[in-house]
Backbone as a printed PyTorch tensor [residue, N CA C, xyz], in Angstrom:
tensor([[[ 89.7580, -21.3350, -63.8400],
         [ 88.5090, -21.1330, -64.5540],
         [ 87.4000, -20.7960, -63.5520]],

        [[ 86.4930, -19.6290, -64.0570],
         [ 85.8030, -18.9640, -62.6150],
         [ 84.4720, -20.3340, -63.1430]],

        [[ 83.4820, -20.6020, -61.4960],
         [ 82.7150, -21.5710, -62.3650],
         [ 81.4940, -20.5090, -62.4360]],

        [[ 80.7240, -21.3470, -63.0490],
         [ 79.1080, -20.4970, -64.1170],
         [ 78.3020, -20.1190, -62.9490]],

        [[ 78.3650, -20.8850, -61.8870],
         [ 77.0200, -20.5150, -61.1370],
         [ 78.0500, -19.7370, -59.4310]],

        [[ 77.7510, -18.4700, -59.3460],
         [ 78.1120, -18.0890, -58.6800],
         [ 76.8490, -17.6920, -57.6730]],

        [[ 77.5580, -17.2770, -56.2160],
         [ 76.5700, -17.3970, -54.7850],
         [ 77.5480, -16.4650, -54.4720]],

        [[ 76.3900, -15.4260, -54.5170],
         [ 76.2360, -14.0050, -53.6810],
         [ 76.0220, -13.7200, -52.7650]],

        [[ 76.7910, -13.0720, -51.9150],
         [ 76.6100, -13.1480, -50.3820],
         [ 76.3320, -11.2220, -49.8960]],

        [[ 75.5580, -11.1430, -49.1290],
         [ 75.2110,  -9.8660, -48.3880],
         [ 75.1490, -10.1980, -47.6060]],

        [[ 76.1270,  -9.6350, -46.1240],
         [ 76.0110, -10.0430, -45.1780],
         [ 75.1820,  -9.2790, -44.0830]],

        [[ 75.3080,  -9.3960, -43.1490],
         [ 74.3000,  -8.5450, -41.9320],
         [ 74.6440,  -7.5110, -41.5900]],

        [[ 75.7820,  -7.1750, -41.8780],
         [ 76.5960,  -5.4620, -41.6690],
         [ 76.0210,  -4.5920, -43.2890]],

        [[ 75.2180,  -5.1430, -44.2300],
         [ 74.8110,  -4.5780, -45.3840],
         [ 73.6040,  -3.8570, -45.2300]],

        [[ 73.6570,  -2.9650, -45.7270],
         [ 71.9140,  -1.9980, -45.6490],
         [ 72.0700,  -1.1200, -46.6410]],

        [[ 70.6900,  -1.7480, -48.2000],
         [ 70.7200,  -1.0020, -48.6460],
         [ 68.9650,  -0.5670, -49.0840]],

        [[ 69.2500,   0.0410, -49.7230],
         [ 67.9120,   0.9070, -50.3280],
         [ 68.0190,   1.4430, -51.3460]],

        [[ 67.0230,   0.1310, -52.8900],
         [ 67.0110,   0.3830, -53.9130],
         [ 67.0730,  -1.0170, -54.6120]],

        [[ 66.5650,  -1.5160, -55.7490],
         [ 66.6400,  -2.4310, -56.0870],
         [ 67.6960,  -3.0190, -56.1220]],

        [[ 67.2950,  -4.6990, -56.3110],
         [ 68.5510,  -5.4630, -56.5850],
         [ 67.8390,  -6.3450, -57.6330]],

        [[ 69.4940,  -6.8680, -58.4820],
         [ 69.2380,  -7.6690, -59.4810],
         [ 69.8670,  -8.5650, -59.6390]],

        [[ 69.9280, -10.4430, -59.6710],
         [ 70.9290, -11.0610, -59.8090],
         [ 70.3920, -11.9220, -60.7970]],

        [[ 71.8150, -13.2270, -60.6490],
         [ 71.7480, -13.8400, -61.6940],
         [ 72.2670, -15.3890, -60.7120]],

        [[ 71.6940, -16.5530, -61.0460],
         [ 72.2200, -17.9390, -60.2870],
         [ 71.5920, -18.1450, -58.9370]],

        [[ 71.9850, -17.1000, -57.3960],
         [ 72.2230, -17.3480, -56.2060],
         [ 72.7970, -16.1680, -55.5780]],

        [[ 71.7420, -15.6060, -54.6100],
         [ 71.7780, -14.5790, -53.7740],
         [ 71.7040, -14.9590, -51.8070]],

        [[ 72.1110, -14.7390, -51.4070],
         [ 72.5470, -15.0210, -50.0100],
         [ 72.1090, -13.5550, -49.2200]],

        [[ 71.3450, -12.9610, -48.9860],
         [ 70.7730, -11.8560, -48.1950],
         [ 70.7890, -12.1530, -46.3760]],

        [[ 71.7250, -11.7120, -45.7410],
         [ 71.8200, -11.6210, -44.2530],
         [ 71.6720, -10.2000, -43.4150]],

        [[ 71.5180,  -9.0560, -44.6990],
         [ 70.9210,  -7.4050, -44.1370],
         [ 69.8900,  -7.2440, -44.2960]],

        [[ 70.2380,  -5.9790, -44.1600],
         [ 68.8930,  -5.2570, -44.2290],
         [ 68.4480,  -4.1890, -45.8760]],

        [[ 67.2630,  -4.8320, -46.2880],
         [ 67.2930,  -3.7780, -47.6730],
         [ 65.8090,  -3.4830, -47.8600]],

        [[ 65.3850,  -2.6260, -48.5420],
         [ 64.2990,  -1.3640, -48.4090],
         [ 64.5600,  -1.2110, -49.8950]],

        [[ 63.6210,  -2.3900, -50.7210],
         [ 63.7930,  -1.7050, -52.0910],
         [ 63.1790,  -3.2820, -52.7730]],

        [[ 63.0160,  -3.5490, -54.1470],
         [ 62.9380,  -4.9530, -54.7990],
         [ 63.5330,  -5.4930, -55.3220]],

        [[ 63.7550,  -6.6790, -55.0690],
         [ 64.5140,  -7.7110, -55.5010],
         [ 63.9140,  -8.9370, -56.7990]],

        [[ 64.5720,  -8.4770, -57.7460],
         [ 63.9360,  -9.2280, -59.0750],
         [ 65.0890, -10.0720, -59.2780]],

        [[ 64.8510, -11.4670, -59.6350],
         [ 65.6700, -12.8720, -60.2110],
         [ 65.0880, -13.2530, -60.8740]],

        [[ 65.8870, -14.5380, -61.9150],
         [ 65.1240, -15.4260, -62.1870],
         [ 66.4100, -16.6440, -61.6900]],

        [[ 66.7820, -15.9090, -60.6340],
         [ 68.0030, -16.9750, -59.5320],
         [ 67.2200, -17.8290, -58.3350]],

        [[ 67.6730, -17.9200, -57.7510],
         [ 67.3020, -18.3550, -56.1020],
         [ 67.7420, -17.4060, -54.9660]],

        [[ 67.1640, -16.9240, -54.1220],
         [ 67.5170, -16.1620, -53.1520],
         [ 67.2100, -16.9340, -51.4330]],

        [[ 67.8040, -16.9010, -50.8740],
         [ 67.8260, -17.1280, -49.5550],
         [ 68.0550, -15.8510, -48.4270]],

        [[ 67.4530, -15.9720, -47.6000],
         [ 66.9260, -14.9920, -46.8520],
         [ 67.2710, -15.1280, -45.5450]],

        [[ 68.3990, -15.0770, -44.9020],
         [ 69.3230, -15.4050, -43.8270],
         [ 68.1740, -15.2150, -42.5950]],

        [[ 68.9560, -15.5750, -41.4170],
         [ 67.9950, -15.5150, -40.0600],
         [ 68.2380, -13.6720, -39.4840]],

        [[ 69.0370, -12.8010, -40.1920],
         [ 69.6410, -11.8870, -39.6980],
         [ 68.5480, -10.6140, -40.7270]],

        [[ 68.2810, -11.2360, -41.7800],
         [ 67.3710, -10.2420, -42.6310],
         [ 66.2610,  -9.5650, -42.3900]],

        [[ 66.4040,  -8.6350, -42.9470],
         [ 65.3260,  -7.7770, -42.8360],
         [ 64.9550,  -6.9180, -43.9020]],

        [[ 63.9790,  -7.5270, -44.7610],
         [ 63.7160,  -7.2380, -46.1770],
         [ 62.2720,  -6.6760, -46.0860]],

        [[ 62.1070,  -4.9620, -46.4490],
         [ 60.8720,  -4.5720, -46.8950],
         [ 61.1780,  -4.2480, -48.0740]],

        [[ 60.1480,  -4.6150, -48.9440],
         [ 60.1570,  -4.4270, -50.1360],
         [ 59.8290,  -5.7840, -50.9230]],

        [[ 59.0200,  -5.6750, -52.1480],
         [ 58.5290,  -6.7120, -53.1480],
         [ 60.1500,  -7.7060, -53.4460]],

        [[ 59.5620,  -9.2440, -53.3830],
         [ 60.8750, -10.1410, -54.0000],
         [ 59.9390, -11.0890, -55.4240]],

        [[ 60.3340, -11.0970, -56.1750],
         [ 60.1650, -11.5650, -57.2840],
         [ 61.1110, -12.2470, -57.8140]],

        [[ 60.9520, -13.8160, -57.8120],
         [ 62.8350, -14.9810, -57.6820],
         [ 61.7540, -15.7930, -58.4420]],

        [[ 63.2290, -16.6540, -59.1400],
         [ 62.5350, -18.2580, -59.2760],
         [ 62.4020, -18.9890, -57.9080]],

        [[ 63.1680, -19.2490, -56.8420],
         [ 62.7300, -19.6930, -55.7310],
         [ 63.4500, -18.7930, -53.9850]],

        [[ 63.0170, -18.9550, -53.1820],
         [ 63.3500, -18.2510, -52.0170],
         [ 63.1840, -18.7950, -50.9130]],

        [[ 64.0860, -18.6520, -49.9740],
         [ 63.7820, -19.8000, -48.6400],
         [ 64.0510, -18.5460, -47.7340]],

        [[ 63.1340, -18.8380, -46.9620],
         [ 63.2300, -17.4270, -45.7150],
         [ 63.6550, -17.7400, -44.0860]],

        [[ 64.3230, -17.3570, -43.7840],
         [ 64.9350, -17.5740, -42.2180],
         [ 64.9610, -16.4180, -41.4370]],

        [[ 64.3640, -15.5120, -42.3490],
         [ 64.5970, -14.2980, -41.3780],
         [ 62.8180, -13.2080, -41.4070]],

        [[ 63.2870, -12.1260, -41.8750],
         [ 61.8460, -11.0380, -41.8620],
         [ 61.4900, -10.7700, -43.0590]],

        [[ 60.5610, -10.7300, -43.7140],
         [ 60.3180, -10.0120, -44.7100],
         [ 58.8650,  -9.1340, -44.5250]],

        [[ 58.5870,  -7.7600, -45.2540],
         [ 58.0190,  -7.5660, -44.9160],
         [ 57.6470,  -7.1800, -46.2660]],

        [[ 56.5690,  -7.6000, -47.2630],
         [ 56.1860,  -7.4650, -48.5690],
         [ 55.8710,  -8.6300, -49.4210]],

        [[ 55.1180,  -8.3990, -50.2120],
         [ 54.8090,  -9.7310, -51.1950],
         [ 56.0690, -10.2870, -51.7030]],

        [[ 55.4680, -11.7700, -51.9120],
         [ 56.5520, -12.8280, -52.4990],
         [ 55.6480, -13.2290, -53.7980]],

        [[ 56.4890, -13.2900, -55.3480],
         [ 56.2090, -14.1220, -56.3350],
         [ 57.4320, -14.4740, -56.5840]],

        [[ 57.1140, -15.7990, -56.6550],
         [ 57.7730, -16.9400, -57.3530],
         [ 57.6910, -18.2730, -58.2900]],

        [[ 58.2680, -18.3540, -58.7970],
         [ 58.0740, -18.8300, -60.1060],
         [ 58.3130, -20.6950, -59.8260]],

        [[ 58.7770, -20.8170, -58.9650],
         [ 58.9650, -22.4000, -58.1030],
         [ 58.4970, -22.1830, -56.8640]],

        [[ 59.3700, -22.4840, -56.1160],
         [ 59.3530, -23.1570, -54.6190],
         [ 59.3090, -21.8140, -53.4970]],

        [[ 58.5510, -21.3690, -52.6380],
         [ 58.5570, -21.0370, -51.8250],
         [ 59.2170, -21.6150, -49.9320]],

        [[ 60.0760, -21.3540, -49.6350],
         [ 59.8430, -22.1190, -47.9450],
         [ 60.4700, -21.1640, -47.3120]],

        [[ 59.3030, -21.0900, -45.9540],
         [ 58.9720, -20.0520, -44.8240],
         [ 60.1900, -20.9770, -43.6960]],

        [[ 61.1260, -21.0600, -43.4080],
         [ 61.5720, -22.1830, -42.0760],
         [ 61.1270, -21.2270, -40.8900]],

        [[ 61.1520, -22.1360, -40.1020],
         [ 61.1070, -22.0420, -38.5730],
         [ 61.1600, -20.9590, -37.5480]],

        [[ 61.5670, -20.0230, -38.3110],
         [ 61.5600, -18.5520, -37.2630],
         [ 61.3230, -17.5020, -38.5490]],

        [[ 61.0520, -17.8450, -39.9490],
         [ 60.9470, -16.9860, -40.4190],
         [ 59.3730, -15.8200, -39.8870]],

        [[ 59.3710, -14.7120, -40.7070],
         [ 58.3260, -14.1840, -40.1520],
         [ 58.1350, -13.5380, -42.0840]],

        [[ 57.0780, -13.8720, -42.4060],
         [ 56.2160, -13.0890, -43.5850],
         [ 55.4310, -12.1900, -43.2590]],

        [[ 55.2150, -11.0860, -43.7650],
         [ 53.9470, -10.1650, -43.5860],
         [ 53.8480,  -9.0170, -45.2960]],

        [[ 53.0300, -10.3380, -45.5220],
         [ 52.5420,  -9.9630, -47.3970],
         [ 52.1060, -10.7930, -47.6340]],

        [[ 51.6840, -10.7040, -49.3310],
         [ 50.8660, -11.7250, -50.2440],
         [ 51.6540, -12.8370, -50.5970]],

        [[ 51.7090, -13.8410, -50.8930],
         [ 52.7990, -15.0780, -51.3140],
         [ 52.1500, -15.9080, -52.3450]],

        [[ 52.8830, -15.5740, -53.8320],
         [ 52.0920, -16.1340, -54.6450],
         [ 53.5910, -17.3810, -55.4890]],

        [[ 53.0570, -18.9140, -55.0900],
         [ 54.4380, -19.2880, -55.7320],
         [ 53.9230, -21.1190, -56.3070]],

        [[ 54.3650, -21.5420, -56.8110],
         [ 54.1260, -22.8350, -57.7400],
         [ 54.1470, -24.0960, -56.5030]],

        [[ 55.1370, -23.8490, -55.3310],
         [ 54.9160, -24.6490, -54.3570],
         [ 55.6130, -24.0350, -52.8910]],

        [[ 54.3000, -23.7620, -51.9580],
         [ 55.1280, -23.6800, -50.8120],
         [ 55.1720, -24.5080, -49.4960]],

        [[ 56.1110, -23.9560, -48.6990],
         [ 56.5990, -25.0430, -47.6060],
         [ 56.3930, -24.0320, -46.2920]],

        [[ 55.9020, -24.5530, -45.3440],
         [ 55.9610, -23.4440, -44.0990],
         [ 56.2620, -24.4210, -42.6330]],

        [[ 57.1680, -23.9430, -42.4370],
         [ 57.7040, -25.2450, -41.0750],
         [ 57.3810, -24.5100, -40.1740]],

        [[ 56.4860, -25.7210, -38.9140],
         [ 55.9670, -25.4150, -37.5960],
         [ 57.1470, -23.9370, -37.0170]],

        [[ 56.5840, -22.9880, -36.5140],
         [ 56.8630, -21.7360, -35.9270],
         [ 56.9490, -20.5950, -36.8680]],

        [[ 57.0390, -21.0240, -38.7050],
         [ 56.7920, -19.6090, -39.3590],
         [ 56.2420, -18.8570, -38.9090]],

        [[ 56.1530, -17.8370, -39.1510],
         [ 54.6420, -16.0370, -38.9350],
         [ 54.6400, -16.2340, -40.4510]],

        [[ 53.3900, -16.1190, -40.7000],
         [ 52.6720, -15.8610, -41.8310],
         [ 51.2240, -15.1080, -42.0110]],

        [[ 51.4530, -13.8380, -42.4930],
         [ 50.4460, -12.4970, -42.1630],
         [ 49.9900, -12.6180, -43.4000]],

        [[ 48.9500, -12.8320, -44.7080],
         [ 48.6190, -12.8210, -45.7520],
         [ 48.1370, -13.4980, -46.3980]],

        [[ 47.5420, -13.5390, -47.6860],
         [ 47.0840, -13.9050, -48.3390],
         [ 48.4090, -15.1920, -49.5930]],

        [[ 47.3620, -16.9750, -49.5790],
         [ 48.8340, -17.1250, -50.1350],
         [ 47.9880, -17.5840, -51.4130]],

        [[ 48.8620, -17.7730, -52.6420],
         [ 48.1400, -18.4230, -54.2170],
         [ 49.4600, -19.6180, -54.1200]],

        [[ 48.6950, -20.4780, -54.6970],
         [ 49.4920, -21.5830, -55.3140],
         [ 48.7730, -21.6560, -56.2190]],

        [[ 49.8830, -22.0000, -57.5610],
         [ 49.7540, -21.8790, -58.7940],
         [ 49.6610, -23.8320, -59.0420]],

        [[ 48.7280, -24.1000, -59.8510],
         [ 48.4360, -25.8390, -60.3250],
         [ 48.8420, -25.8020, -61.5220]],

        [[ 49.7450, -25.5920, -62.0240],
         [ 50.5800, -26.0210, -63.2850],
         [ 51.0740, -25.1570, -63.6990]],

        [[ 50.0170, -24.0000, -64.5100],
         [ 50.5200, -22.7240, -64.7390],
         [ 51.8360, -22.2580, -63.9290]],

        [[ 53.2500, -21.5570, -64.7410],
         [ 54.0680, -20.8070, -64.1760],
         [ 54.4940, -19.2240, -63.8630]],

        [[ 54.5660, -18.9350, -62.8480],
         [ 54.2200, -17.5590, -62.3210],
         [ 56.0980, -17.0600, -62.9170]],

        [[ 55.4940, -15.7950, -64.0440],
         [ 56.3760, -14.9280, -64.8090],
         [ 57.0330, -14.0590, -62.9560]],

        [[ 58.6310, -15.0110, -63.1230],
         [ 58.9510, -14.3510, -62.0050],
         [ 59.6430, -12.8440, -62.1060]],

        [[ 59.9560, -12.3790, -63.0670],
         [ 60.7870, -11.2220, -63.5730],
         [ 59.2100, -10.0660, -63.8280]],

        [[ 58.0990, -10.6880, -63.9490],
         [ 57.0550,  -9.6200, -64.4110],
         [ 55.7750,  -9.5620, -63.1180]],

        [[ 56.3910, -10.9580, -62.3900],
         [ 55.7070, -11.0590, -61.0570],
         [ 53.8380, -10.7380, -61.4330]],

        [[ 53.7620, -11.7970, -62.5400],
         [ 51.8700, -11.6650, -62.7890],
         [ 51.9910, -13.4550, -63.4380]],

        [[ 50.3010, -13.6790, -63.2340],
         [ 50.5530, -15.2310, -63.4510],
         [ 50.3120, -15.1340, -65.5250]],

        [[ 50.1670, -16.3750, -65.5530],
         [ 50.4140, -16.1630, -67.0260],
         [ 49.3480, -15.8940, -67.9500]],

        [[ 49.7080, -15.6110, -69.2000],
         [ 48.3130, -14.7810, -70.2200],
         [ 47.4020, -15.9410, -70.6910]],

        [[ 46.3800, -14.9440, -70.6210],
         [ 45.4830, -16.3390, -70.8280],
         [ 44.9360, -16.5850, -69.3530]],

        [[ 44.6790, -16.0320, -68.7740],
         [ 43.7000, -16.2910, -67.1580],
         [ 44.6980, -16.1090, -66.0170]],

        [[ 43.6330, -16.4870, -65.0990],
         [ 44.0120, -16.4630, -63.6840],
         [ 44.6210, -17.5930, -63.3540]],

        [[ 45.6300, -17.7450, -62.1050],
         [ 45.5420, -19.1600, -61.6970],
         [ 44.1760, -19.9290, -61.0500]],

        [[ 43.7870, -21.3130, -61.0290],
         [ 42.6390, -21.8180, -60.9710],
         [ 42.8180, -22.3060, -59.2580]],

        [[ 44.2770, -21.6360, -58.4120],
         [ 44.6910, -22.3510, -57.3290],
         [ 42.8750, -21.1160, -56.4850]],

        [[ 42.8160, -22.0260, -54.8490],
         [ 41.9420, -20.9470, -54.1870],
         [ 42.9320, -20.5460, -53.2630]],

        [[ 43.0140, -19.5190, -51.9250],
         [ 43.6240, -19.1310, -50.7110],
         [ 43.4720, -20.0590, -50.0120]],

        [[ 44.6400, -19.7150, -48.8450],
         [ 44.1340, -20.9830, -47.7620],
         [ 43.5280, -20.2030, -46.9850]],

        [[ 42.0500, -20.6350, -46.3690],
         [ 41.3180, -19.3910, -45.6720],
         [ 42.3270, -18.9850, -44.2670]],

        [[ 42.1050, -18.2870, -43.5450],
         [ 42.6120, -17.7800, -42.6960],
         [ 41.6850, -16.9080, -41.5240]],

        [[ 41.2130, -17.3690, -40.2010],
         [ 40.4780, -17.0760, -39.4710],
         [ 40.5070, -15.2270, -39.1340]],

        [[ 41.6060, -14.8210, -38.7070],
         [ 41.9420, -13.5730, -38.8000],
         [ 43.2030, -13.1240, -38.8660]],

        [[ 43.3760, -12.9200, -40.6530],
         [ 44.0660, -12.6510, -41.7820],
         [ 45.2080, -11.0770, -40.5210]],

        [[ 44.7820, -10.5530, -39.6880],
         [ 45.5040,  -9.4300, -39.3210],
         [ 46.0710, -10.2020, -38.3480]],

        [[ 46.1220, -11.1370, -37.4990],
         [ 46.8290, -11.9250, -36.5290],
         [ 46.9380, -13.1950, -36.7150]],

        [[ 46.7860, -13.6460, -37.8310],
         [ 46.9710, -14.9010, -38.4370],
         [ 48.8070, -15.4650, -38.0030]],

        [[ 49.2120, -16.6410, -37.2990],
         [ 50.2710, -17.2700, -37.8140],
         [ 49.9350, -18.6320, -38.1330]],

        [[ 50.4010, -18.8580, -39.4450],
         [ 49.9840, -20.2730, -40.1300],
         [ 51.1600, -21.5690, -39.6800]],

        [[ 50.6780, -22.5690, -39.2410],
         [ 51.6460, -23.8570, -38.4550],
         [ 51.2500, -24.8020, -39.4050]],

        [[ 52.0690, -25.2520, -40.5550],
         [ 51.5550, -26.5410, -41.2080],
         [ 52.5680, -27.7720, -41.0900]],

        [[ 51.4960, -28.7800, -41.2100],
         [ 53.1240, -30.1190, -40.8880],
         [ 51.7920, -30.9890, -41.4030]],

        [[ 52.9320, -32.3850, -41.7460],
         [ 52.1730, -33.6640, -41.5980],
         [ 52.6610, -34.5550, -41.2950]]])
C-alpha cells in the first residue's frame, strides 16, 4: 500500500526552468529558474539555487534563493541560508549566519492565501517590517 504523504526529492544534478507544482513534501537540492506554488512544505537543500517566486504552506531554506517568499505558516532561514527578496509568512525563524536582503511581513492571525500568494480579503495584514538599517547590504542575525 503506497502511503498518502509522499517526499519529493530533486537532487543537485537537477536544473530546471519553469514552474513547479506539488502536493505533501518537496525536497529541492538544484537549481530552478521559474515558481514554485504548494499548499505542501518545501525544503530548500544547502546545494539550491532557486530564482524565482515560492509560494508553500511552509519552507525551510539551507541554501540560495533569490525571490520573494509567501507562506501560509512557518518560514526558517538556517544557518548558511542566503535570501534576497520580500518574505511574507505567519511565522519566521532566522538562525545566527542567515543573509537576509529584504523586506519581511509577519502576518498576526490572519492567513496568507499560499496558492494566490496575497494576504486575505478584507484588508491588509496589521503585522509592521522589521526596520532594516541598509535594506541593500542588510544581513539580519536573530537569536535569544
Amino acid at each position: 500500500m503506497a502511503d498518502s504523504l509522499t517526499k519529493n526529492i530533486l537532487s543537485k544534478d537537477v536544473e530546471i526552468k519553469g514552474s513547479i507544482k506539488f502536493t505533501n513534501e518537496l525536497v529541492i537540492d538544484g537549481k530552478i529558474e521559474g515558481e514554485i506554488i504548494s499548499d505542501g512544505n518545501l525544503t530548500v537543500g544547502e546545494n539550491a539555487d532557486i530564482r524565482g517566486e515560492i509560494k508553500t504552506k511552509s519552507v525551510t531554506v539551507f541554501g540560495k534563493i533569490h525571490g520573494n517568499i509567501t507562506v501560509a505558516e512557518r518560514c526558517e532561514l538556517k544557518a548558511r541560508a542566503q535570501l534576497v527578496g520580500d518574505l511574507k509568512a505567519a511565522r519566521v525563524i532566522i538562525e545566527e549566519g542567515a543573509t537576509f536582503v529584504g523586506k519581511s511581513e509577519v502576518s498576526s492571525g490572519g492567513k496568507i492565501a499560499a496558492s494566490a500568494g496575497v494576504t486575505p480579503a478584507g484588508g491588509s495584514s496589521k503585522s509592521e517590517p522589521v526596520p532594516v538599517a541598509d535594506p541593500a547590504k542588510a544581513t539580519a542575525t536573530f537569536g535569544r
